[in-house]
PDB file of N, CA, C, O and CB in Angstrom:
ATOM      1  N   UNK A   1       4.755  -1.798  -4.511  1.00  0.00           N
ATOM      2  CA  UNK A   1       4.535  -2.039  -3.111  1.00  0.00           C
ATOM      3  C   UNK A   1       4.289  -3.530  -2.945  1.00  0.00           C
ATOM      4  O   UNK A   1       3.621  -4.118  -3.795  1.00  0.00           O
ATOM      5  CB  UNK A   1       3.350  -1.190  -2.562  1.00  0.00           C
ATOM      6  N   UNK A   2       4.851  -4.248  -1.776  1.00  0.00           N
ATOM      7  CA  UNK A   2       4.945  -5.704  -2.337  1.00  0.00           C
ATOM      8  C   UNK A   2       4.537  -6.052  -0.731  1.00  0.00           C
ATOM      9  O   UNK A   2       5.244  -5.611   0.176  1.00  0.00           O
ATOM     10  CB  UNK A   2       6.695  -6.389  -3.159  1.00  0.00           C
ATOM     11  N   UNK A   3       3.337  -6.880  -0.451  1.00  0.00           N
ATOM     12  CA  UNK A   3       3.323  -7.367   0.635  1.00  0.00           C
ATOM     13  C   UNK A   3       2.928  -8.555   0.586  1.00  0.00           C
ATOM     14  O   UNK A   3       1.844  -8.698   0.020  1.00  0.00           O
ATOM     15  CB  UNK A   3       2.763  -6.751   1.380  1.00  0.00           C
ATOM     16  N   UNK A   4       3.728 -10.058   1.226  1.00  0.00           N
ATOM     17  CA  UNK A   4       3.457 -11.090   0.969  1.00  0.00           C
ATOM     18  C   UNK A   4       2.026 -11.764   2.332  1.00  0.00           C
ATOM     19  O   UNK A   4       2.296 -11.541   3.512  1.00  0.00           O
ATOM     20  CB  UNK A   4       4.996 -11.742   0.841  1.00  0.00           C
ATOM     21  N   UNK A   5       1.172 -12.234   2.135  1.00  0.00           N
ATOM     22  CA  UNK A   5       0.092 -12.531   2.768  1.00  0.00           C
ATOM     23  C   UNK A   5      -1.307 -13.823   2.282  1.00  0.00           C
ATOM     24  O   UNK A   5      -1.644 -14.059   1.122  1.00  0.00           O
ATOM     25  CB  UNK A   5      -0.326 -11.180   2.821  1.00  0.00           C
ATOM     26  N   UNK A   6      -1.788 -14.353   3.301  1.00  0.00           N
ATOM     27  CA  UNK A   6      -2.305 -15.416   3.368  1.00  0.00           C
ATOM     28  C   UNK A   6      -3.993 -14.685   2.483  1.00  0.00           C
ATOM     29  O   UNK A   6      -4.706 -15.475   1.864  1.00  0.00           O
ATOM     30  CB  UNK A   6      -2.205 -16.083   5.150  1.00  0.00           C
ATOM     31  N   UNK A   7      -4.341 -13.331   2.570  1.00  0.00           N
ATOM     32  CA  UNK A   7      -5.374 -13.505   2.363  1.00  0.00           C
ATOM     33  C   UNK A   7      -5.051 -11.699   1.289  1.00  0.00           C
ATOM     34  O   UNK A   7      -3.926 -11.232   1.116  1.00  0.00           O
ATOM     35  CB  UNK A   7      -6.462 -13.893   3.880  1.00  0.00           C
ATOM     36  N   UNK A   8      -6.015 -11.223   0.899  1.00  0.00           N
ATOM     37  CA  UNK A   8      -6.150 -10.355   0.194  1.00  0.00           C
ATOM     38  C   UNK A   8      -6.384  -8.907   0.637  1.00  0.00           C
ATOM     39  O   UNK A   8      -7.453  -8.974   1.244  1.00  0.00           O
ATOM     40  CB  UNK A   8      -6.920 -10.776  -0.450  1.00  0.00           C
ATOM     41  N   UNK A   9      -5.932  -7.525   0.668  1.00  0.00           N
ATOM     42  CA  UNK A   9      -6.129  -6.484   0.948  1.00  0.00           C
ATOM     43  C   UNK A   9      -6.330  -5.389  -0.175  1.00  0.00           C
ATOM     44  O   UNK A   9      -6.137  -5.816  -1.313  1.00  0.00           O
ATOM     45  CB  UNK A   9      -5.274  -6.323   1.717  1.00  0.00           C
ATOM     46  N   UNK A  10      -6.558  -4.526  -0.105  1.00  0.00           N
ATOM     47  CA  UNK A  10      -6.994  -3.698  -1.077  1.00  0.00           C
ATOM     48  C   UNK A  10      -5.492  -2.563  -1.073  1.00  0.00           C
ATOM     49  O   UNK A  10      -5.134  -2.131   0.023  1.00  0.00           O
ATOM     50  CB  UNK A  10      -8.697  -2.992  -0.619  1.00  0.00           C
ATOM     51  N   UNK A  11      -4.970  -2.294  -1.909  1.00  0.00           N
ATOM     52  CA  UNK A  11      -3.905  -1.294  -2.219  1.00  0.00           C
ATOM     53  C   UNK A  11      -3.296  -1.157  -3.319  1.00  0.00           C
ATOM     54  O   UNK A  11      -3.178  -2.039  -4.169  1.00  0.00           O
ATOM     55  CB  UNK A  11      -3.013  -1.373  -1.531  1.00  0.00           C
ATOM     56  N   UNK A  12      -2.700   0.391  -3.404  1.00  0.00           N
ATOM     57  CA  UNK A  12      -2.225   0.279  -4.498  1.00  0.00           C
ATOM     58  C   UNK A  12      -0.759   1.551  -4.502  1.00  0.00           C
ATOM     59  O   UNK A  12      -0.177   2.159  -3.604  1.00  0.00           O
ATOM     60  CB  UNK A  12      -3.560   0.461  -5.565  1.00  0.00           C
ATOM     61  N   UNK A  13      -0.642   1.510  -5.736  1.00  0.00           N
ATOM     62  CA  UNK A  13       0.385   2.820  -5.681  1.00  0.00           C
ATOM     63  C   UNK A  13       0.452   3.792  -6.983  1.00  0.00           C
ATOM     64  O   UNK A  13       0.206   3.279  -8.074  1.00  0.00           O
ATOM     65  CB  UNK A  13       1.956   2.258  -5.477  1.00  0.00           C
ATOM     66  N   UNK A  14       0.655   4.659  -6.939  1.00  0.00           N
ATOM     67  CA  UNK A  14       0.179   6.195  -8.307  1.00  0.00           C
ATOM     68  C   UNK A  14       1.496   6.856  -8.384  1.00  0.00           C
ATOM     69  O   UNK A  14       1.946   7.267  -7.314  1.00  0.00           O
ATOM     70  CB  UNK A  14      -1.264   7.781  -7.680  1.00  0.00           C
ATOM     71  N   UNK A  15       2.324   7.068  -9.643  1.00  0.00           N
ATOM     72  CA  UNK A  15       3.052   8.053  -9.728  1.00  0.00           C
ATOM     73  C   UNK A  15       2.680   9.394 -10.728  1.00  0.00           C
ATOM     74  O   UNK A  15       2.265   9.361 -11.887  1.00  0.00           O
ATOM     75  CB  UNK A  15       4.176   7.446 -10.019  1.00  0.00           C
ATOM     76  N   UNK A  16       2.988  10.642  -9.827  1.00  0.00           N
ATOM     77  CA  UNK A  16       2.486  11.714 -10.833  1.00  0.00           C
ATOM     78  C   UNK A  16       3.703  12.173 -11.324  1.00  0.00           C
ATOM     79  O   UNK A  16       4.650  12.266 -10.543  1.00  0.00           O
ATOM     80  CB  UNK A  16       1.581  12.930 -10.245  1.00  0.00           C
ATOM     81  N   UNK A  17       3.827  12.473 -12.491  1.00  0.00           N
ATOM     82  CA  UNK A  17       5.548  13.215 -13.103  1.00  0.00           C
ATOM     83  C   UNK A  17       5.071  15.295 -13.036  1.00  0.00           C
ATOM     84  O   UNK A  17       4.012  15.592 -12.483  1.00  0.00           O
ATOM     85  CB  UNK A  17       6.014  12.408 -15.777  1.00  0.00           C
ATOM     86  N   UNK A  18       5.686  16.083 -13.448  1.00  0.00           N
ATOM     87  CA  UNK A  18       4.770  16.843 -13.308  1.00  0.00           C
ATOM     88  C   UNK A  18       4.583  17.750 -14.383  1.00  0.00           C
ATOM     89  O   UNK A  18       4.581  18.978 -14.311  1.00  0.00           O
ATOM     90  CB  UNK A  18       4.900  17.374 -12.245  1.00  0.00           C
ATOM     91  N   UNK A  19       4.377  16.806 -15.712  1.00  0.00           N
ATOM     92  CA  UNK A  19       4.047  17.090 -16.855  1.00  0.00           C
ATOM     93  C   UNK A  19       2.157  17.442 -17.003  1.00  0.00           C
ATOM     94  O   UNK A  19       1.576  16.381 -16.776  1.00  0.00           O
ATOM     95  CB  UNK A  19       4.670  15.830 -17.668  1.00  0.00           C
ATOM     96  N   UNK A  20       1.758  17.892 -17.122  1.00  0.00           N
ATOM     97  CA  UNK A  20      -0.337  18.474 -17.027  1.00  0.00           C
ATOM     98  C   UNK A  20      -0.446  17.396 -17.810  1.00  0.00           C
ATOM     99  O   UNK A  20      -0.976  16.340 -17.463  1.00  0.00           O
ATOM    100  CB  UNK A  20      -1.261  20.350 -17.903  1.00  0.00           C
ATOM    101  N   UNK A  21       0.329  17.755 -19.496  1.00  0.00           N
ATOM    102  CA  UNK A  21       0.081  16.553 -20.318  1.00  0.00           C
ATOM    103  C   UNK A  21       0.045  15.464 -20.121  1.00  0.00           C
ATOM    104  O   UNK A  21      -0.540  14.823 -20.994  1.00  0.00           O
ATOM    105  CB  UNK A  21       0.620  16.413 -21.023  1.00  0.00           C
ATOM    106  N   UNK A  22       0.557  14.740 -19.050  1.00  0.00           N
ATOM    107  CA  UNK A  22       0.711  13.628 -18.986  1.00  0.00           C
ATOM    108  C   UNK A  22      -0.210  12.931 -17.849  1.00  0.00           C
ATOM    109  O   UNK A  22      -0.268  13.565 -16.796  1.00  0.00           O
ATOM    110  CB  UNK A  22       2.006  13.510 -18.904  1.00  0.00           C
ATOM    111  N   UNK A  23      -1.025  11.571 -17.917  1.00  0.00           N
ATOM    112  CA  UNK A  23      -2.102  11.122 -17.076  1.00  0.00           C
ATOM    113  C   UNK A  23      -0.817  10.089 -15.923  1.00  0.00           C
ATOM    114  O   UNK A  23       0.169   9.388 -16.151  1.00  0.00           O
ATOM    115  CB  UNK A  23      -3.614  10.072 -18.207  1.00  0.00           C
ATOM    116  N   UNK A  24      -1.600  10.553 -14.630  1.00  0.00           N
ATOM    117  CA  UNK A  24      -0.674  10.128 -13.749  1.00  0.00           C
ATOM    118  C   UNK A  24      -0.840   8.045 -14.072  1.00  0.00           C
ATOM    119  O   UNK A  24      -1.640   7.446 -14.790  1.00  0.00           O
ATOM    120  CB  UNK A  24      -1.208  10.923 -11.909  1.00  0.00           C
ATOM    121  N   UNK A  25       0.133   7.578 -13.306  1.00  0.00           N
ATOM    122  CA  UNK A  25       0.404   5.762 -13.938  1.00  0.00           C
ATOM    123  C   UNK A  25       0.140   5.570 -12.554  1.00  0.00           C
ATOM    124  O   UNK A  25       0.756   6.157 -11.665  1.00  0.00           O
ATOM    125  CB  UNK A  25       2.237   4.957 -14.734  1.00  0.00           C
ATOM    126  N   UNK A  26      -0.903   4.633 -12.343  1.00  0.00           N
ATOM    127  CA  UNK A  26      -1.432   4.016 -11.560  1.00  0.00           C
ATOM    128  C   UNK A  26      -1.773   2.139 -11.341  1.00  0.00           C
ATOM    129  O   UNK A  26      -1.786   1.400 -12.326  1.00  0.00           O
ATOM    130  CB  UNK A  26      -2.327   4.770 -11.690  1.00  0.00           C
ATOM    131  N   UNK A  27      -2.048   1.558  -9.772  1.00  0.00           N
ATOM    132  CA  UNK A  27      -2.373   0.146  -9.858  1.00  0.00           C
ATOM    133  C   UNK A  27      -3.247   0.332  -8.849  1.00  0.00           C
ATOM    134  O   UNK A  27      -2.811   0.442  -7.703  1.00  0.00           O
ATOM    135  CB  UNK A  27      -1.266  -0.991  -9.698  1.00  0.00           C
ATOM    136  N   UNK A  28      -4.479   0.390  -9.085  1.00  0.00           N
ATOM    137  CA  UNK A  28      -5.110   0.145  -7.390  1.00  0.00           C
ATOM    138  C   UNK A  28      -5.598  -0.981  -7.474  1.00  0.00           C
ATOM    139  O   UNK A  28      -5.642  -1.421  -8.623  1.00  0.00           O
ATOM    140  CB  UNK A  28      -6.328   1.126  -6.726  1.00  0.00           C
ATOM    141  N   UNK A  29      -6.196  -1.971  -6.259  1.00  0.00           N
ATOM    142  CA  UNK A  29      -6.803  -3.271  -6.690  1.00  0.00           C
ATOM    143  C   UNK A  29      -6.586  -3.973  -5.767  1.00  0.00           C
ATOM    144  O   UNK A  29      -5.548  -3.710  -5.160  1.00  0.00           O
ATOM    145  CB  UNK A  29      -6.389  -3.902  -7.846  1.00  0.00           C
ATOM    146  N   UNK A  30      -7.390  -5.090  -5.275  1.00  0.00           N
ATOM    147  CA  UNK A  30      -7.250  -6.104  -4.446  1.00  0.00           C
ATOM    148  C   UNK A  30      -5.869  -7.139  -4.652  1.00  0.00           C
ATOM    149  O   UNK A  30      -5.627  -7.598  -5.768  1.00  0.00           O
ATOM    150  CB  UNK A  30      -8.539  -6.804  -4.594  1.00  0.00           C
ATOM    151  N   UNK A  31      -5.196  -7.382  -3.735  1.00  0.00           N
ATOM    152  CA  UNK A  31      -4.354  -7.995  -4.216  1.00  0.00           C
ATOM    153  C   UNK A  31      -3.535  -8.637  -2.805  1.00  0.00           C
ATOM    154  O   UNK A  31      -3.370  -7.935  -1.807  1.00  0.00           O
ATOM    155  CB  UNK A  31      -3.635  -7.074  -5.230  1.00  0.00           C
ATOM    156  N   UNK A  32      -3.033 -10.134  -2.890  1.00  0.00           N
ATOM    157  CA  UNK A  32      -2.510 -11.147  -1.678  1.00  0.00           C
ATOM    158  C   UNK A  32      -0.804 -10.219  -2.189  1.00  0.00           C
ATOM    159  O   UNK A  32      -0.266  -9.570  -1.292  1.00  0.00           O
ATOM    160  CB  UNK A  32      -2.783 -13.584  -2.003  1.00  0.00           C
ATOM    161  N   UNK A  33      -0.375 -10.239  -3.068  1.00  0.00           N
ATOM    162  CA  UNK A  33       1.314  -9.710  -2.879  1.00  0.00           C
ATOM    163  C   UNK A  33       1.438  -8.652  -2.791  1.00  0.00           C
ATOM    164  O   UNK A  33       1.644  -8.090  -1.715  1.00  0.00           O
ATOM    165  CB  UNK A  33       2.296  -9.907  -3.824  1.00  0.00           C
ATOM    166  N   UNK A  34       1.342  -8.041  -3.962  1.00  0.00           N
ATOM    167  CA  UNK A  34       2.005  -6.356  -4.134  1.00  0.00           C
ATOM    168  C   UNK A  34       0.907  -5.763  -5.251  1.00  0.00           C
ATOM    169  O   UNK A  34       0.334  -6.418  -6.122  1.00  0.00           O
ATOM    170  CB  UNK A  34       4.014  -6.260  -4.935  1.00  0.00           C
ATOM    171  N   UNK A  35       0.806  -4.615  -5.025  1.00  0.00           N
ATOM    172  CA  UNK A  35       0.801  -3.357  -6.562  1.00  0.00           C
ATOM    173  C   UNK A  35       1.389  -3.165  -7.045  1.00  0.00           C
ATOM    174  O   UNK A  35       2.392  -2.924  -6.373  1.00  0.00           O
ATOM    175  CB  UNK A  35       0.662  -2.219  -6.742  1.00  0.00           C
ATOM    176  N   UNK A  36       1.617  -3.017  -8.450  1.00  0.00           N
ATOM    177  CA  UNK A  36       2.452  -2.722  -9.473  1.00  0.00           C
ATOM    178  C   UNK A  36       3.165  -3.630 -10.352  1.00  0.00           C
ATOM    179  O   UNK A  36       2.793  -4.803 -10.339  1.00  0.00           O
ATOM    180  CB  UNK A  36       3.233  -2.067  -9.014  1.00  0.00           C
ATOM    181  N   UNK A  37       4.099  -3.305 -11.096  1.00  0.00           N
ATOM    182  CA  UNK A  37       5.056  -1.865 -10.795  1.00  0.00           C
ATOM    183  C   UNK A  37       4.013  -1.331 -12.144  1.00  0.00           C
ATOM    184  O   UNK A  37       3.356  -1.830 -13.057  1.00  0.00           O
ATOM    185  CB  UNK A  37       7.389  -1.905 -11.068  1.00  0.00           C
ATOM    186  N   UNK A  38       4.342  -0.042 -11.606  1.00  0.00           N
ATOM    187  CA  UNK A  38       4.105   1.512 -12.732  1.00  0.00           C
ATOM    188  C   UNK A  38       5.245   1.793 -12.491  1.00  0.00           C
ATOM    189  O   UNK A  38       5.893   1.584 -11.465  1.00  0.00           O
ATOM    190  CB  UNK A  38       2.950   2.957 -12.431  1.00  0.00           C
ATOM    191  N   UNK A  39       5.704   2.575 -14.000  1.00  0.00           N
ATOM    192  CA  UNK A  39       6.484   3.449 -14.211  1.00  0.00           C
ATOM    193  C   UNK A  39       5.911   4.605 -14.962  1.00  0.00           C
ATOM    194  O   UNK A  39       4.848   4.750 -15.566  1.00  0.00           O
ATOM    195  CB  UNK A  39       7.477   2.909 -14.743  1.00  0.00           C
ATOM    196  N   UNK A  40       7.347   5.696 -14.653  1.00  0.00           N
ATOM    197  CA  UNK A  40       6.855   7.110 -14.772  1.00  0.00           C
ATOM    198  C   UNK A  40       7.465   7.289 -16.730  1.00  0.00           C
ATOM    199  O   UNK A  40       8.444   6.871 -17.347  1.00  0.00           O
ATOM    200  CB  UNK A  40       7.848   8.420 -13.226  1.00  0.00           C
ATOM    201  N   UNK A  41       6.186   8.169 -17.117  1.00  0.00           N
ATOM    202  CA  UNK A  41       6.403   8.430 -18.269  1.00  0.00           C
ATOM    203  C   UNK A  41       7.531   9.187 -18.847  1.00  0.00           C
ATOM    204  O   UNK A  41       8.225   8.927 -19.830  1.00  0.00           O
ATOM    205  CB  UNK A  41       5.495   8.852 -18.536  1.00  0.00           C
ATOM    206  N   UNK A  42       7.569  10.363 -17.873  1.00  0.00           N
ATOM    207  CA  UNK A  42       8.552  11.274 -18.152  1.00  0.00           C
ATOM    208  C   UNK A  42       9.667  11.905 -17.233  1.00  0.00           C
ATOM    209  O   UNK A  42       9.702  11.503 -16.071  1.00  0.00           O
ATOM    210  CB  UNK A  42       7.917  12.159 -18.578  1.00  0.00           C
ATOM    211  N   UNK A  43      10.365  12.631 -17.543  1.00  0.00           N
ATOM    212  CA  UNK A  43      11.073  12.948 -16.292  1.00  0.00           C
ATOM    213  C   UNK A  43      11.436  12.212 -15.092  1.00  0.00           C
ATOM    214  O   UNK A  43      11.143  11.038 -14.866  1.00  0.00           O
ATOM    215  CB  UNK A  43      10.521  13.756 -15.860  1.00  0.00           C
ATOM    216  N   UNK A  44      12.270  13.201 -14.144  1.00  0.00           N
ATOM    217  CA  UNK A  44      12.439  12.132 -12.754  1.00  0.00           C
ATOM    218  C   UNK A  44      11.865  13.229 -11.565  1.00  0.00           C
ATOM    219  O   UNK A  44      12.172  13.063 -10.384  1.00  0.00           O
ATOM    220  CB  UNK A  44      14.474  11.512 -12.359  1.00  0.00           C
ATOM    221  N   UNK A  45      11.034  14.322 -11.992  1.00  0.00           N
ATOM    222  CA  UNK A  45      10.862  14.438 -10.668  1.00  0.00           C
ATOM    223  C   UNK A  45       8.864  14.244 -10.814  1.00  0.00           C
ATOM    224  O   UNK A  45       8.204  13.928 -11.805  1.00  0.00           O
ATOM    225  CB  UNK A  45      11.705  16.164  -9.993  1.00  0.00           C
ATOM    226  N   UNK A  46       8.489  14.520  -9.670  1.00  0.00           N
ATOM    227  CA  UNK A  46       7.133  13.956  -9.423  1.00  0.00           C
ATOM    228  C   UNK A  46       6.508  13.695  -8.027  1.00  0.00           C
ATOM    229  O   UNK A  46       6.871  14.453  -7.127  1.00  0.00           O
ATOM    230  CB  UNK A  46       7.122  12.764 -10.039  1.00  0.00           C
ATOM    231  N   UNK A  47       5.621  12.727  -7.737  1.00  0.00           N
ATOM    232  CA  UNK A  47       5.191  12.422  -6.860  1.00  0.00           C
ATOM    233  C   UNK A  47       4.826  11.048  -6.662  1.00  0.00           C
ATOM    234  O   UNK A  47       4.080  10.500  -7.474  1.00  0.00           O
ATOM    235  CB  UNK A  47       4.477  13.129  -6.750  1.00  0.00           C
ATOM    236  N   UNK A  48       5.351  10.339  -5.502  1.00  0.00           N
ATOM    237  CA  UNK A  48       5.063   8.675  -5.391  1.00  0.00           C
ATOM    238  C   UNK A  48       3.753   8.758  -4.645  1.00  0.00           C
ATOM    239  O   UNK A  48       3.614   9.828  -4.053  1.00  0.00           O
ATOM    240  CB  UNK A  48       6.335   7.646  -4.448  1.00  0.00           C
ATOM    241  N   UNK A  49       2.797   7.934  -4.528  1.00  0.00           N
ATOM    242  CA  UNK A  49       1.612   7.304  -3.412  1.00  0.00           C
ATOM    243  C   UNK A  49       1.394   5.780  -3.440  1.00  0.00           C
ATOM    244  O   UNK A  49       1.207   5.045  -4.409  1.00  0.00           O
ATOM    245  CB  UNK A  49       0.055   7.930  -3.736  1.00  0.00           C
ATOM    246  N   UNK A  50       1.475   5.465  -1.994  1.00  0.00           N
ATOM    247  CA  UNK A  50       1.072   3.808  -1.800  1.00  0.00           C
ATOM    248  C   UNK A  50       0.040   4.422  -0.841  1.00  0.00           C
ATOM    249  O   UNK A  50      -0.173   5.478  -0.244  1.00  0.00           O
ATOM    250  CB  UNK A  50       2.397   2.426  -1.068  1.00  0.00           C
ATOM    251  N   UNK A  51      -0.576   2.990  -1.040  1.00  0.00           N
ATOM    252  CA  UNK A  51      -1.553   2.914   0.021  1.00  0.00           C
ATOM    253  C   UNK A  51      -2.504   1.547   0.052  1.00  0.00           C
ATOM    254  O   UNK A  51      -3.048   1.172  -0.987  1.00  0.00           O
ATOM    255  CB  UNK A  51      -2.438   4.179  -0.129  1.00  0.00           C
ATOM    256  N   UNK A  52      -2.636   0.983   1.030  1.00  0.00           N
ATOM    257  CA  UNK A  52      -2.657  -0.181   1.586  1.00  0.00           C
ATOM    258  C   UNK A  52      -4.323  -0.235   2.790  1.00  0.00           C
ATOM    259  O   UNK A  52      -4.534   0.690   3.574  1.00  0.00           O
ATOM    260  CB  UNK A  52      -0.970  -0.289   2.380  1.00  0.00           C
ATOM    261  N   UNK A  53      -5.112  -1.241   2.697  1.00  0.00           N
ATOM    262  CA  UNK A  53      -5.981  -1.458   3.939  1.00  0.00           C
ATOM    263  C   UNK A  53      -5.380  -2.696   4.414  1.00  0.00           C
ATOM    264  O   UNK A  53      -4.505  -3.377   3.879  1.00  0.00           O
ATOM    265  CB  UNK A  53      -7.636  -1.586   3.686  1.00  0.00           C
ATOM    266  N   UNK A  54      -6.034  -2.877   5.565  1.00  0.00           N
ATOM    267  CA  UNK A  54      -6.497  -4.124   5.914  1.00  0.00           C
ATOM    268  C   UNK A  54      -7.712  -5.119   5.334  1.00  0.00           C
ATOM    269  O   UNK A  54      -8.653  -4.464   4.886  1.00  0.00           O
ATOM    270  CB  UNK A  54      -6.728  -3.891   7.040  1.00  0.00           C
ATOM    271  N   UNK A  55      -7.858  -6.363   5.264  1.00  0.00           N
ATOM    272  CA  UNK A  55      -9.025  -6.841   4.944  1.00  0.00           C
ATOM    273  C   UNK A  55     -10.711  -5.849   5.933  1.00  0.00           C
ATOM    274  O   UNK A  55     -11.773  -5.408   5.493  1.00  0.00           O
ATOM    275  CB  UNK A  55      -8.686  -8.635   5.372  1.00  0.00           C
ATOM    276  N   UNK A  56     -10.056  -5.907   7.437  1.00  0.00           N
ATOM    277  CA  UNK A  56     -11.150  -5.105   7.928  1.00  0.00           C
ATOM    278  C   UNK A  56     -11.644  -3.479   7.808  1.00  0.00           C
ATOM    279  O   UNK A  56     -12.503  -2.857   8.432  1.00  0.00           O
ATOM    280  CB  UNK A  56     -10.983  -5.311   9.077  1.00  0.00           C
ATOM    281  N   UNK A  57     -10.473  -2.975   6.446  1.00  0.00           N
ATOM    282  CA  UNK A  57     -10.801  -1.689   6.916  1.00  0.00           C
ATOM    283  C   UNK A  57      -9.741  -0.421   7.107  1.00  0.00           C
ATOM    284  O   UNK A  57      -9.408   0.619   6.539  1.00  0.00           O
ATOM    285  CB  UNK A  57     -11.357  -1.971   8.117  1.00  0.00           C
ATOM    286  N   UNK A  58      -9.519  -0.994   7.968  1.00  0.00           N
ATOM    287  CA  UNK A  58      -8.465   0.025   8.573  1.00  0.00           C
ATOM    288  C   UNK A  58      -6.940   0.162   7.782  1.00  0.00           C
ATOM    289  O   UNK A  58      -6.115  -0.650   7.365  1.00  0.00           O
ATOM    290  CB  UNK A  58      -8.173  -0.495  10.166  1.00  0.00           C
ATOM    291  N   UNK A  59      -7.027   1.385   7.813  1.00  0.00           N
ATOM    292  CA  UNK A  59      -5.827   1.812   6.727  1.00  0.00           C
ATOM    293  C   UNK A  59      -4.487   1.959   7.670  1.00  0.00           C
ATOM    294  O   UNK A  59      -4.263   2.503   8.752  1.00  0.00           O
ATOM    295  CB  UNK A  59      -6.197   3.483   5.832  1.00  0.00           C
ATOM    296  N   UNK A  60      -3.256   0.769   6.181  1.00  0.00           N
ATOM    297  CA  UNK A  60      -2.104   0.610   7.679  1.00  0.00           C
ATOM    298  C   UNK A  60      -0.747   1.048   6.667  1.00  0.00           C
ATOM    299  O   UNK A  60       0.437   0.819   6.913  1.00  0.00           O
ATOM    300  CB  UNK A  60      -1.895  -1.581   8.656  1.00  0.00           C
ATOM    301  N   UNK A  61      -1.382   1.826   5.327  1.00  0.00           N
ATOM    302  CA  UNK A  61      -0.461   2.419   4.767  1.00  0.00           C
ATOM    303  C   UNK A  61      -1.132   3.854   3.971  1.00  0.00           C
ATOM    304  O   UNK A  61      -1.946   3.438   3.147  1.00  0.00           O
ATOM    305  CB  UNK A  61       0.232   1.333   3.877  1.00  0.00           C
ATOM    306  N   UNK A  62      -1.062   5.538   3.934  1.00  0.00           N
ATOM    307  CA  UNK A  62      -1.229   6.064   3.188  1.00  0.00           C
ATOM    308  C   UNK A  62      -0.233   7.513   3.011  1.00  0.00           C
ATOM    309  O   UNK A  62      -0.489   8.614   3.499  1.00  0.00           O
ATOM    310  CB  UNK A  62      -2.439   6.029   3.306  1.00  0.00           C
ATOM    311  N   UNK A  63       0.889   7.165   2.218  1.00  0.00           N
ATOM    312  CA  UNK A  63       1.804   7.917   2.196  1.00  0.00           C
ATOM    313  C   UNK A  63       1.826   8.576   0.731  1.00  0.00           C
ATOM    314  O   UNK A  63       1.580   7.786  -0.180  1.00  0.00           O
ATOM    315  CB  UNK A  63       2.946   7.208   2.634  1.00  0.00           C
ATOM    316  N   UNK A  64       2.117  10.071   0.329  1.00  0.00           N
ATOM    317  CA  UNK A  64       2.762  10.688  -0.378  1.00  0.00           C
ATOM    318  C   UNK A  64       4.563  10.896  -0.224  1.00  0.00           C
ATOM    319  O   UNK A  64       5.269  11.055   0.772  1.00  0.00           O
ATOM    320  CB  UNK A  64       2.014  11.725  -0.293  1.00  0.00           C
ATOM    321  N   UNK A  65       4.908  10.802  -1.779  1.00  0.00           N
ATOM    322  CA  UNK A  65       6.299  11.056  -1.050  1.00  0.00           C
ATOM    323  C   UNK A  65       6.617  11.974  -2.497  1.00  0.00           C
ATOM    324  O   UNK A  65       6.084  11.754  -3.585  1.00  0.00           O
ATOM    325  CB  UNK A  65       7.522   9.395  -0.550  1.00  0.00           C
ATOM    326  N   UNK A  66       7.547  12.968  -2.227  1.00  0.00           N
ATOM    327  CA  UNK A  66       8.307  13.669  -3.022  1.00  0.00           C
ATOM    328  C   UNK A  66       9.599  12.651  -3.898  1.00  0.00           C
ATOM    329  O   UNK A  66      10.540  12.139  -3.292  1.00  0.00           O
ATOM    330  CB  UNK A  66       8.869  14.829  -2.022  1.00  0.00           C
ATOM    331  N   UNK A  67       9.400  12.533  -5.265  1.00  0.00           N
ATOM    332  CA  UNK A  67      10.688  11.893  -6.257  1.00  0.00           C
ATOM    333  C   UNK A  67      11.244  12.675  -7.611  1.00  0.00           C
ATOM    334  O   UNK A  67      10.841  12.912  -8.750  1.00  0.00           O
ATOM    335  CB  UNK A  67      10.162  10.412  -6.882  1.00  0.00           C
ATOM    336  N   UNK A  68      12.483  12.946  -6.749  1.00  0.00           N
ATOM    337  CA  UNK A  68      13.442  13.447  -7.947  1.00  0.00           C
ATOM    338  C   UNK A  68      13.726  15.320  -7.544  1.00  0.00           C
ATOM    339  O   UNK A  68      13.833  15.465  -6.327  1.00  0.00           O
ATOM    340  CB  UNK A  68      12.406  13.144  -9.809  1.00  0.00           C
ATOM    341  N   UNK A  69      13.813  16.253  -8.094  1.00  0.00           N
ATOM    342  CA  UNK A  69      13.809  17.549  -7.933  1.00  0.00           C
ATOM    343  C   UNK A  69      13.465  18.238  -8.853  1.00  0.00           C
ATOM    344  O   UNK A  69      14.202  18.315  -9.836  1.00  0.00           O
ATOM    345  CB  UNK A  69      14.753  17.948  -7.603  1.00  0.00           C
ATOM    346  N   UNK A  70      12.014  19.074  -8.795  1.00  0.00           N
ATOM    347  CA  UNK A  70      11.477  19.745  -9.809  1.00  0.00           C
ATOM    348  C   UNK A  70      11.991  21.164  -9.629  1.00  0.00           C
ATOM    349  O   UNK A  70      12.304  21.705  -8.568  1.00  0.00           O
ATOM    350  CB  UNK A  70       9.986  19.607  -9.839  1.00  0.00           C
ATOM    351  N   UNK A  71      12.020  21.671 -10.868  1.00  0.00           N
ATOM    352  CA  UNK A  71      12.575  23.027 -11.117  1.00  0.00           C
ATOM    353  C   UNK A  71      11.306  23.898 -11.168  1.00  0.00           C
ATOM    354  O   UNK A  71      11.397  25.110 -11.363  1.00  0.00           O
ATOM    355  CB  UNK A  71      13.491  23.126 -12.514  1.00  0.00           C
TER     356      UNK A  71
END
């Protein structure tokens, strides 16, 4: 997740594969550009999450998204 900016916000992004065994790959953290990158350990299907504040607070990104096609 890449956002270019003068000052710092808190965000990050998580991919889950949908292996149990496997610990989901994550970046959360203060940061002026972007989170990441993570990549996924296994497989292609899974689950993406970003998510983004503002310096004040207010949340101006929190999305799940479906990746790939699990059987």
């Amino acid at each position: 997740m890449q956002y270019v900016s003068s000052y710092t916000r808190y965000m990050g992004v998580r991919l889950e594969d949908n292996y149990t065994a496997t610990a989901d790959t994550e970046d959360f953290g203060a940061y002026s550009q972007y989170a990441g990158p993570v990549y996924q350990n296994k497989g292609y299907c899974g689950r993406a999450y970003s998510y983004m504040e503002e310096p004040s607070g207010n949340v101006v990104v929190d999305n799940l998204l479906a990746v790939g096609t699990c059987d």
